[in-house]
N, C-alpha and C positions, 0 to 999 in steps of 0.2 A: 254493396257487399263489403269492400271496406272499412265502410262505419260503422257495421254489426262486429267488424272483425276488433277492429277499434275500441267498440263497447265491450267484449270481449273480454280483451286483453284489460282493460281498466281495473272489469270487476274482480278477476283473476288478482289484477296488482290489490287491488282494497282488501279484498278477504285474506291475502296474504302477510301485506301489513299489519291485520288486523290480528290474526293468529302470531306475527311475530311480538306484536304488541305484548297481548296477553302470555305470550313465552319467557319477555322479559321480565316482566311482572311478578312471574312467578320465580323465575331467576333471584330479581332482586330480591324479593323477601326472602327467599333463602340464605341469600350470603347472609344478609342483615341480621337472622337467625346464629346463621355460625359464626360468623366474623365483626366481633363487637367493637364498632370502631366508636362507637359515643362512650356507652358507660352500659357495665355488664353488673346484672342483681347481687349485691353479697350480703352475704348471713342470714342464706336461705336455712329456715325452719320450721318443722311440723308440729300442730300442739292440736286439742280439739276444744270446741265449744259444746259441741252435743256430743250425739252417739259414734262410739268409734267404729262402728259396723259399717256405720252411713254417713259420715261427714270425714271432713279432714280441712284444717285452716293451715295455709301458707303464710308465710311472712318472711319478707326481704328486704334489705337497706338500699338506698341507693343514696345521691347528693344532691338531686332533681326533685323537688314535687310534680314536675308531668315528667315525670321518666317512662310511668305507666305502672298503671294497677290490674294490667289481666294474668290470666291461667287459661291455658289452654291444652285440652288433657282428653285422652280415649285409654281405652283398656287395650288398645295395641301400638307398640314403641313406634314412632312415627319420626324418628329423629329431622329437624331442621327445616320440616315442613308445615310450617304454619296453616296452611288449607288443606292441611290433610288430614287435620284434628277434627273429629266427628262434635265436640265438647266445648265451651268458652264461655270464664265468669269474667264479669270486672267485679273490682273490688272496689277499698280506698285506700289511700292516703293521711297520714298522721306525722305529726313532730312533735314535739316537748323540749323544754327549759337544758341546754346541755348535751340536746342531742347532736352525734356528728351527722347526721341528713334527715332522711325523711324515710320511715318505713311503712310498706307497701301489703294489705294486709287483706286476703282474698279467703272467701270458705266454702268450700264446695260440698255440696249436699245432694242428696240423693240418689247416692254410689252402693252400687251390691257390697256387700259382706265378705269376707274374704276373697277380696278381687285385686291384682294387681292393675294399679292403673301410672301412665307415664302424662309427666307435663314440661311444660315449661313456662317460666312464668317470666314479665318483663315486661314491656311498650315500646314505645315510638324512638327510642333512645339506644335500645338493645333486650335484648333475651337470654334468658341462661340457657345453657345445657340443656340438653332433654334428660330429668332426673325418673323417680319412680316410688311409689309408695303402693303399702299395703293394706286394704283396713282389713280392722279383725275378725274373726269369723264370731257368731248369735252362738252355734253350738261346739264346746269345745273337741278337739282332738288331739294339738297338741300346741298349748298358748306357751310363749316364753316370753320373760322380760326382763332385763337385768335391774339391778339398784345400784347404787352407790352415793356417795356426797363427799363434799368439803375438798373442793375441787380448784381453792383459789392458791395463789401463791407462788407454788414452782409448777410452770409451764411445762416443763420437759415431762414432768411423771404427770401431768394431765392428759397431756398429748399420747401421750405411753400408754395409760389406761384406757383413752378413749378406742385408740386402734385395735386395742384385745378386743377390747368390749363387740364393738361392728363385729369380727371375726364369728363369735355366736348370731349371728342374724336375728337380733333379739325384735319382737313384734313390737318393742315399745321399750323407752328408758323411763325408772325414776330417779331423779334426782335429788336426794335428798338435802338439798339446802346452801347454801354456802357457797355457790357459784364462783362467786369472785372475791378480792379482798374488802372490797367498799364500792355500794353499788348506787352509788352517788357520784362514782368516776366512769364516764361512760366510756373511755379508752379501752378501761380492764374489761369492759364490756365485748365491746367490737372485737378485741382479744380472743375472748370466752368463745363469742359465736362462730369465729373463724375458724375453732376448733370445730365445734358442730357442726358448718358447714363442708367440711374436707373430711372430717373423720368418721363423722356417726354415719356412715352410707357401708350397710353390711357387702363381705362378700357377695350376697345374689345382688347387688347393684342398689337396694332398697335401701331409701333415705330412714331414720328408725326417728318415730315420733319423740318427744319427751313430757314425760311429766311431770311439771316442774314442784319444789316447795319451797318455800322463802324460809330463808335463813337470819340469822342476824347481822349477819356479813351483809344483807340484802340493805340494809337501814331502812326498810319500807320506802324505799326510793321510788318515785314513778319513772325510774330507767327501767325495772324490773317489773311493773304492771301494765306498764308500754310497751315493753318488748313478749313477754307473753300473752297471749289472746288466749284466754282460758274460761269456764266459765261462770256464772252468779259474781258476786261481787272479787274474784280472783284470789282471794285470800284463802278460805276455804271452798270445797266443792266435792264431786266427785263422780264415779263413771259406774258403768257396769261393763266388763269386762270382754262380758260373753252370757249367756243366760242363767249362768250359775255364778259367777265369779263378779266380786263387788269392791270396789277401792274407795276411802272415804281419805281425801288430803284434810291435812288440819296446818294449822301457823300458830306456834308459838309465839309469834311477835305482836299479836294480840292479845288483844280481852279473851282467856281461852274460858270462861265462863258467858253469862248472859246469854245476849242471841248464837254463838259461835256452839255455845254448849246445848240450848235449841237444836239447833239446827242437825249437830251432830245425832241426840236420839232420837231425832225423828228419820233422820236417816239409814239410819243402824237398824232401826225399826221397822222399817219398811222393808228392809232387805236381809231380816232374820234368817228367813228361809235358803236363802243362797246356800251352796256348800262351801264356798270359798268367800269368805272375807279377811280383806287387809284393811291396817289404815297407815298413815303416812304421814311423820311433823320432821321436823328439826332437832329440837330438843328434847333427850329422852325425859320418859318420865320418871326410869330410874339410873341410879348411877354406873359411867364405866368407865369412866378414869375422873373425873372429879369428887367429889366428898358428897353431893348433893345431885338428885336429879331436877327436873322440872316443876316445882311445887304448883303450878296450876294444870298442867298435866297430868301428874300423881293422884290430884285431891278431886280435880273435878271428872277427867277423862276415863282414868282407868277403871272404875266405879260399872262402866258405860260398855266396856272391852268385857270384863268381867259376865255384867248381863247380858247380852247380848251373843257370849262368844265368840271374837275375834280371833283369827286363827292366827296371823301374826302381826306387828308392829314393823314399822323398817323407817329407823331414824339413822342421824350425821350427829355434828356439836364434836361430840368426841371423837378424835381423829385415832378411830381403834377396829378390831373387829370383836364384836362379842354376840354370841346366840346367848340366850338363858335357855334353861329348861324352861318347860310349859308352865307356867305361873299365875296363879289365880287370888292377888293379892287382897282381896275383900274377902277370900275364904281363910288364907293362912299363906303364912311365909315359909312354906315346903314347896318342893315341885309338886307336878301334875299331871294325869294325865292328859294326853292331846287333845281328847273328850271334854278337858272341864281345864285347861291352862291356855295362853296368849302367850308364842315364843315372841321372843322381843330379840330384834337384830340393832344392831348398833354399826353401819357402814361408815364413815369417814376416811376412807383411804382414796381420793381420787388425783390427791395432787397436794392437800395443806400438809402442813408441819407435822409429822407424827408424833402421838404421844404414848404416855406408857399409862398398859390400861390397870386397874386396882383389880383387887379381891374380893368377891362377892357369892352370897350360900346360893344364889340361883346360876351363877354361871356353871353353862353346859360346856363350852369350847371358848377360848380368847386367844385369840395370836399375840402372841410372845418372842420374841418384842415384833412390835407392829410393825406390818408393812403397806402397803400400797395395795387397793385391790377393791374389787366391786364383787358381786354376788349375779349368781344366772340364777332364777327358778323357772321350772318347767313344771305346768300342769298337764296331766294326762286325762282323758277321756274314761280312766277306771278308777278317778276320783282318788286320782293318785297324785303328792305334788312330791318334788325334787330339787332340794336348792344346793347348790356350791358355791362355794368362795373362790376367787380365782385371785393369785395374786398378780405381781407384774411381770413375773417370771413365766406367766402361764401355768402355772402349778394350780391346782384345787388342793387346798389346805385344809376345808372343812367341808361336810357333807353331813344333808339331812334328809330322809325321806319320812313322811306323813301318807298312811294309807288311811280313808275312811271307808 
């Protein structure tokens, strides 16, 4: 009797250690989760490779190459619980010539379409925060995203514009170029992204993708082809929005003929039918505060905008803001209607030097004298778009609406 009682009592002790066991277990990896005592992800950011309905790629710094490369992610906020994540990718790991660590670069695929989903990404070292993202929705209702560029230089009106900017919950940023002052200095870098990490996270909590474009600030650095994960050769590319809406990025800081010039009307081309197309470089192709625009832009590009009908352009270069009227410059040098013109934005107010912008027969609005400021556009679901200018003050200074 006893000994059964004995036996008993043993297995009582075993299963009970054993449940304590796996209690601690779970314990630890939660602090582990919240209380980063090795080394915690920085210059977390979202860009895509593919479709933005369906994928979303992460990327983060650390000073470790085994710091770790996973994502671990459901479409309900799970904060600090590692095993509570229904979802988990690993990634890899990368460095380069000049980098300050190693960044950590995961892509997640096969996620519904406007779906909020929460993650958190890290390894064996630490994890960040539980952050959150959106992808786009296939059919629009209501897409927004803001622009802007030429972001390098004075910190403080960076940082300024970037916190308006999150304010609008915008489904996605483009940046039109010009990042940093020299991007062959990976400092101004680390800089840059610690802004995008703290700031681009809209009021609803949502971290806001970016689109990025190289600038000439950029020097064709592989700091800048490193640190974005974008996709085809990263130079140019481009996405579809939503099943009507199309963005074709271009670089100026290439050959903007040959293959780049390929590439673009077959793209254009294939997406004639969209009702919404943009496209997106650096340097404009005409002038708005220099003497001269883009003469490989002008001569080969706009040709391209023209046939196709491009509904509008959104460049940096000039640190100004200017819309033209709708402009259809292979027909004549008169405005146009929205029907048969290509407005052309000229954003550069994120943070550079301001400049003073010239006088020209197509300008529709230019802020005089310049200030600091990015642009919100909103598309509607009645094939209606809405853009504003928002300056630093939170003022809208300029407003357009496009009904088709």
């Amino acid at each position: 009797m006893n000994i059964n009682k004995s036996k008993i009592i043993l297995a009582i002790l075993l299963i009970s250690s054993f449940f304590l066991y796996c209690f601690l277990i779970i314990i630890n990896i939660n602090i582990n989760i919240e209380n980063q005592t090795v080394e915690k992800p920085e210059n977390i950011h979202l860009t895509w490779q593919r479709d933005p309905s369906t994928t979303m790629t992460i990327t983060w710094q650390t000073s470790f190459e085994n710091s770790g490369d996973m994502v671990f992610y459901d479409n309900i906020s799970r904060p600090g619980y590692l095993s509570s994540y229904r979802n988990n990718v690993s990634g890899y790991n990368m460095t380069y010539s000049g980098a300050s660590g190693y960044l950590h670069i995961v892509e997640l695929t096969g996620l519904k379409a406007n779906t909020t989903y929460f993650f958190i990404c890290g390894g064996q070292m630490g994890y960040s925060p539980e952050r959150s993202f959106r992808t786009l929705p296939q059919n629009i209702s209501n897409l927004r995203f803001v622009v802007g560029g030429d972001s390098r230089t004075n910190i403080g009106a960076r940082e300024n514009i970037s916190k308006i900017m999150a304010k609008y919950n915008p489904n996605f940023a483009i940046h039109t170029g010009d990042m940093v002052e020299d991007g062959r200095i990976q400092w101004r870098w680390d800089n840059w992204f610690g802004d995008v990490d703290s700031n681009w996270v809209g009021n609803n909590g949502l971290t806001i993708p970016i689109i990025p474009v190289i600038g000439n600030h950029e020097q064709n650095a592989i700091n800048y082809y490193s640190q974005f994960v974008l996709p085809g050769n990263e130079m140019y590319y481009s996405y579809n929005l939503s099943n009507n809406v199309h963005i074709s990025v271009l670089s100026t800081e290439t050959d903007t003929s040959g293959e780049q010039l390929i590439w673009l009307e077959n793209d254009l081309s294939r997406h004639q039918n969209f009702t919404w197309k943009f496209v997106t470089f650096h340097q404009p192709a005409i002038p708005g505060s220099r003497e001269n625009g883009h003469s490989g832009a002008r001569n080969n590009w706009v040709p391209l905008f023209d046939k196709y009908h491009v509904d509008m352009i959104f460049n940096g270069h000039d640190h100004i803001y200017l819309r033209t009227f709708p402009i259809n410059l292979t027909h004549s040098e008169d405005p146009q209607s929205f029907d048969n013109g290509t407005v052309h934005i000229i954003t550069g107010g994120w943070g550079a030097p301001l400049y003073e912008p010239g006088t020209h027969w197509y300008d529709a609005y230019t802020e005089r004298p310049s200030v600091y400021h990015f642009c919100v556009i909103n598309i509607y679901n009645n094939n209606t778009l809405n853009l504003q200018a928002v300056n630093s003050q939170e003022n809208v200074f300029d407003e357009l609406w496009i009904r088709k």
